[in-house]
N, C-alpha and C positions, 0 to 999 in steps of 0.2 A: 358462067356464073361463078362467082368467086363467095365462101366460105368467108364470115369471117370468124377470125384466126380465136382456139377456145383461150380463155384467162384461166391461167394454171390455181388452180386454191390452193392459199397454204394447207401443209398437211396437219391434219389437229393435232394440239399438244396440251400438256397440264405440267404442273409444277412437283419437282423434286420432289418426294416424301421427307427428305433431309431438309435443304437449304430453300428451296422453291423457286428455285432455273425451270425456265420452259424444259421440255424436253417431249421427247415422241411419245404417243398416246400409248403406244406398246412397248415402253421403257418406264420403270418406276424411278431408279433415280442415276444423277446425271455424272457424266464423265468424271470430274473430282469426286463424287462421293462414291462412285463405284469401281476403284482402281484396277476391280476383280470382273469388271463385266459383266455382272450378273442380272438375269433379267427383270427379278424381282426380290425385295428383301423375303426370305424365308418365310414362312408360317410359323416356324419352332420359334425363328428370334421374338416374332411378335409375343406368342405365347408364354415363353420361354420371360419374358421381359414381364409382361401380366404378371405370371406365376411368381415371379421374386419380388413385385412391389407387393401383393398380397399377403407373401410368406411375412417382409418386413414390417407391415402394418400391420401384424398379428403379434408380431413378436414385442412392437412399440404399445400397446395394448395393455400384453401380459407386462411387462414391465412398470406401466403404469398401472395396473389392478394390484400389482405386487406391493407399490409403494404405497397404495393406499391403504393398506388393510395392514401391514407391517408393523407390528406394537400391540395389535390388537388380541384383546386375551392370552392366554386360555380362559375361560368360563366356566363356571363352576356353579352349581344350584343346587339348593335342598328347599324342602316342603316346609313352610311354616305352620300351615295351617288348613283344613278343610272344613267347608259346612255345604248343608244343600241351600240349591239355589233354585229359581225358576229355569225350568229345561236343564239342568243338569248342575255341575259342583261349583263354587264358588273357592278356587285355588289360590294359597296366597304364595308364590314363592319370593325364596331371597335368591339370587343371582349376583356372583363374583366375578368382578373381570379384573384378572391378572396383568395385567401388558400395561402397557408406559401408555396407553392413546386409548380416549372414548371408545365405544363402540356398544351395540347390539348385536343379540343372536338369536337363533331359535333354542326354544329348550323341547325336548318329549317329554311329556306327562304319562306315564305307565301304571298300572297295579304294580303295588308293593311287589307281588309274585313273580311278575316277568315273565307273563308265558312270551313263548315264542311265538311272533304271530298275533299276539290278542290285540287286544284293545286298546288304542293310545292316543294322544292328540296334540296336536303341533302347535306351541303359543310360540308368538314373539314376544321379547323385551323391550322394555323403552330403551333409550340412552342410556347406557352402565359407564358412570365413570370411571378413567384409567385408577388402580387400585383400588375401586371403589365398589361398595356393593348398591344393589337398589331393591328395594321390599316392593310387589307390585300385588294385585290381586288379579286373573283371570278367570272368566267363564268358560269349562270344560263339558262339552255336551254328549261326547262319543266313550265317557265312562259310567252311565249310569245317572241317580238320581240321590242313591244313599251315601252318604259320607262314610268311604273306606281306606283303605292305607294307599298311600302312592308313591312314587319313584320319580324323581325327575333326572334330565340327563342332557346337558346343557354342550352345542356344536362349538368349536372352536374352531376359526376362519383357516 
């Protein structure tokens, strides 16, 4: 009784990680792309390659947050005026922005006294024109009820 004869399979293959030539299933990439013979591209390069697109898309970032905030103040604010309000002070500050470009910022609202520590509360400004100032009125809830002296102290970007 005669066998007949097996059909050889081809051996499985996949494509380059470089170019995408067949190549052996236990080879990543192929004869021109591997002049060094190597059985697989590194883990460090893949990492290694991650790690510097990430550093550069940070760096292209800060360079653009840089440019956008660039011209922007210094700021500068004092107390116009206080009276009570419902739930706490009705605070009118004037805020200055120094810089060549629009911008907003936070200002702190403190007692005149400035403990260290005490009591304070964080407004934002609308839109401060470049050299410009703007008079706004905010409600302050975390100083009280009674109309007393205040300090404001205005972030610059």
């Amino acid at each position: 009784m005669t066998t007949p004869s097996a059909v050889e399979r081809p051996a499985p293959t996949h494509g380059c990680v470089r170019c995408g030539r067949q190549v052996p299933i236990d080879v990543a990439l192929c004869e021109q792309c591997n002049p060094l013979e190597l059985k697989q591209p590194s883990a460090t390069q893949f990492h290694g390659i991650a790690a510097l697109g990430i550093v550069a898309a940070v760096v292209v970032l800060a360079i653009l947050a840089r440019g956008a905030i660039v011209g922007v103040g210094p700021f500068t604010g004092t107390i116009d005026g206080v009276a009570a309000a419902d739930g706490g002070l009705a605070v009118t500050l004037i805020v200055r922005n120094a810089g060549s470009k629009d911008g907003a910022t936070t200002c702190r609202v403190v007692p005149d006294t400035r403990p260290v520590g005490g009591a304070q509360e964080i407004v934002q400004t609308p839109p401060v024109p470049a050299g410009g100032d703007v008079r706004f009125t905010a409600l302050v809830t975390r100083l009280g009820a009674v109309a007393t002296g205040l300090a404001v102290d205005c972030q610059s970007p």
